[in-house]
NULO-477546 format. One line per 8 residues: their letters; for each residue x, y negated, z negated of C-alpha. Coordinates in Angstrom, 1 decimal, m for minus. Last residue first. Layout:
N
a	X/Y/Z | ...
This chain:
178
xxxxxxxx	111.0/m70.8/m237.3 | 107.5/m71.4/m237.0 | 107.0/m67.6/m235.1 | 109.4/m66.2/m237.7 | 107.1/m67.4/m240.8 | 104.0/m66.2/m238.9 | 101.7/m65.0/m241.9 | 103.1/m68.4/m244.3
xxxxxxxx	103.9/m68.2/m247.7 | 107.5/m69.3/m247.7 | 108.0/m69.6/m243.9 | 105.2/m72.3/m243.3 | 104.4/m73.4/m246.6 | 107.8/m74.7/m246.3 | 109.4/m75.9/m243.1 | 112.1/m78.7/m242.8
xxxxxxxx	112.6/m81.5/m240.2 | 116.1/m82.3/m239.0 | 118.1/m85.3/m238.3 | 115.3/m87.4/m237.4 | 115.8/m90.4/m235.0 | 112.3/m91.0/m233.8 | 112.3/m89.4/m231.2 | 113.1/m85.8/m233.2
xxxxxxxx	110.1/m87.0/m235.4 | 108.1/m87.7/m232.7 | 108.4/m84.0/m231.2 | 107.4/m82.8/m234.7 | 104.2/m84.4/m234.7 | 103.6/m84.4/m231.0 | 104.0/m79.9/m231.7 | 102.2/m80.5/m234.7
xxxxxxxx	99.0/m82.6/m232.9 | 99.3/m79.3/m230.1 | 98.2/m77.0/m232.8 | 101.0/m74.6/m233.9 | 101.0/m70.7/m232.8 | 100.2/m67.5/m234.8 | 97.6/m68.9/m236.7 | 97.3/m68.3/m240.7
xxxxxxxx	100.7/m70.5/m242.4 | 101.2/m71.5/m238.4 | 98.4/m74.5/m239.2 | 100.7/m76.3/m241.3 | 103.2/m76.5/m238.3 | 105.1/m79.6/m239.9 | 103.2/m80.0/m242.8 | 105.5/m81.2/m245.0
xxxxxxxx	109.4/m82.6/m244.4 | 110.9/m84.9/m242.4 | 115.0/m84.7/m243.2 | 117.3/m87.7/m243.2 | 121.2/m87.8/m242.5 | 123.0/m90.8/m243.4 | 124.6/m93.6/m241.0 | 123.5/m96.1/m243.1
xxxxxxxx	121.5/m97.6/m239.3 | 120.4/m94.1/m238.9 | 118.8/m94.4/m242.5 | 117.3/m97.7/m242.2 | 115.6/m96.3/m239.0 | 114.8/m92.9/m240.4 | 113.1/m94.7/m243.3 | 111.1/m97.0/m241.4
xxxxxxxx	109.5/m94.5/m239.0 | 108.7/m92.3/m241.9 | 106.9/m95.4/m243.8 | 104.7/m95.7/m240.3 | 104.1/m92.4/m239.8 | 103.1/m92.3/m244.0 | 101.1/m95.7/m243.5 | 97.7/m93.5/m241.8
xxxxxxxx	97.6/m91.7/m244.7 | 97.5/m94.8/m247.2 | 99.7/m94.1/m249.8 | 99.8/m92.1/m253.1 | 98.4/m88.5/m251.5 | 100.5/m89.1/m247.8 | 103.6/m89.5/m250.4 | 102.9/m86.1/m251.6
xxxxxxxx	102.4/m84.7/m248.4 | 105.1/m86.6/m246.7 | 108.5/m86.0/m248.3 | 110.7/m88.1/m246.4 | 113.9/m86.5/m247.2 | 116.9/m88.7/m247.8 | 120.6/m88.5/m247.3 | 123.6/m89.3/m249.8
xxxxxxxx	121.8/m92.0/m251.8 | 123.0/m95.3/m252.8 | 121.8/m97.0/m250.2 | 118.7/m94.8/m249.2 | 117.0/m96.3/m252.6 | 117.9/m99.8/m252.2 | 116.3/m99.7/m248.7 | 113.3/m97.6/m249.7
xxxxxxxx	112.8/m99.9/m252.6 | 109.1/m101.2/m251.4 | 107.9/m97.3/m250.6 | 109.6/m96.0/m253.3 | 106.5/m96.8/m256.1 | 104.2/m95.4/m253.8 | 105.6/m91.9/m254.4 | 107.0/m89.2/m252.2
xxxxxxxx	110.7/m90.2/m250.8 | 112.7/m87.1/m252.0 | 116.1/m88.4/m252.0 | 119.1/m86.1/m251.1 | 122.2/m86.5/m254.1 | 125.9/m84.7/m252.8 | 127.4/m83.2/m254.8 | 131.2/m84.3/m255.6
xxxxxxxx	131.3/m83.0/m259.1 | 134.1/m83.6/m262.4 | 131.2/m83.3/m264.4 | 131.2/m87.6/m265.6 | 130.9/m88.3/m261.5 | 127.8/m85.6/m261.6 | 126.3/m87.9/m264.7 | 127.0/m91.0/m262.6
xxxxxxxx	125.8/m89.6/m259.3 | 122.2/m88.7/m261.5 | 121.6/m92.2/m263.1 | 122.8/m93.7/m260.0 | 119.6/m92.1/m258.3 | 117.0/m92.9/m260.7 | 118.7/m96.3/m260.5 | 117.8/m96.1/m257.2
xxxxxxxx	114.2/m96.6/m258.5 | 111.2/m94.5/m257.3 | 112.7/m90.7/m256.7 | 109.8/m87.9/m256.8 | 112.2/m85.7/m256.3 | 115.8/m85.6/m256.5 | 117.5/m82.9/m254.2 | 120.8/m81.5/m254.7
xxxxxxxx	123.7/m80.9/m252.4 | 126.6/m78.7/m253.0 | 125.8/m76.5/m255.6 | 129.3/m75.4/m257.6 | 127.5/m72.5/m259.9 | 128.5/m74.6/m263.0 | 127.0/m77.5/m261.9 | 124.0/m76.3/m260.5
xxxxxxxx	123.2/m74.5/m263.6 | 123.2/m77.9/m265.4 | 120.9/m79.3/m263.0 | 118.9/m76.5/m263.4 | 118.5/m77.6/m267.0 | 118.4/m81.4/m266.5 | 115.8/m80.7/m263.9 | 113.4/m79.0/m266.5
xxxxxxxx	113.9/m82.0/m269.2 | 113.0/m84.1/m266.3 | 114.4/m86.2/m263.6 | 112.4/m89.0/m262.1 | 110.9/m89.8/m265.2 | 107.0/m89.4/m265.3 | 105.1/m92.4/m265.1 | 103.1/m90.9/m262.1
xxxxxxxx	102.6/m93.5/m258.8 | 99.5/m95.0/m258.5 | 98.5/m95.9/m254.9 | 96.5/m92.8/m254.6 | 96.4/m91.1/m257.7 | 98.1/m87.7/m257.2 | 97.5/m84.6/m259.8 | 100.1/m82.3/m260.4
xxxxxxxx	101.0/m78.7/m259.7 | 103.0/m75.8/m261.9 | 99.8/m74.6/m263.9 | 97.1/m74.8/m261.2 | 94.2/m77.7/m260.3 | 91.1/m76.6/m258.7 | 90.1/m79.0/m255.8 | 88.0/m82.1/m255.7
xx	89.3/m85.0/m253.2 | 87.7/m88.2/m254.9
């Protein structure tokens, strides 16, 4: 067990146990709702396990008269053996790896990643690799050499882009990771 204090606005990962919370929540369907009427163009889904979880959401944007676009958060064990389904009916995917790194293995999230930009480049949809890009550029000024292979396999791989968070949002060298 990894101990840790645990915060209003967080959860609590089981590995290999997924959380049986829906996909979208009551929360979700609110800003989902704003979306709509402020014309959002893309939206991302988190925690995504089903791609029914997906069809759920295209059907109530099809029903709204809106042509968003749906990106899949892939962060939960449950994913992991309907990527394929799930990046089908999706619009793009993000491989969300810190929370999928806390349900799987950690040394199956390069592998996973590697699958899902194949399938994806093979759907022809965009995919994102997201979390703990340049982790270490939140206090140090430059990344480690691991991030920099880290990154640099990502773009090998077939990755569209990769996305900072930590990094620029609460980081002390937000330009430098940029």
């Amino acid at each position: 067990i990894d101990g840790g204090l645990l915060t209003s606005r967080r959860h609590l990962n089981v590995r290999g146990r997924s959380a049986s919370l829906p996909a979208i929540t009551d929360k979700d369907w609110e800003d989902i709702r704003f979306g709509v009427q402020n014309n959002v163009d893309f939206y991302a889904l988190s925690f995504v396990k089903h791609e029914d979880d997906v069809r759920g959401l295209k059907d109530y944007m099809r029903e709204q008269g809106v042509k968003a676009l749906i990106l899949s958060k892939i962060e939960s064990a449950d994913a992991v053996p309907r990527l394929r389904q799930i990046m089908e009916v999706s619009d793009g995917i993000m491989v969300a790896r810190g929370d999928l790194g806390a349900e799987i293995p950690v040394e199956d999230v390069p592998l996973v990643q590697d699958e899902i930009v194949a399938i994806n480049q093979a759907l022809k949809k965009p995919t994102i690799v997201a979390t703990h890009m340049l982790e270490s550029m939140i206090t140090y000024p430059t990344p480690t050499r691991a991030e920099v292979t880290d990154i640099t396999e990502a773009i090998k791989q077939g990755a569209d882009a990769t996305m900072l968070s930590g990094e620029t949002a609460g980081g002390s060298y937000p330009a430098e990771a940029l």
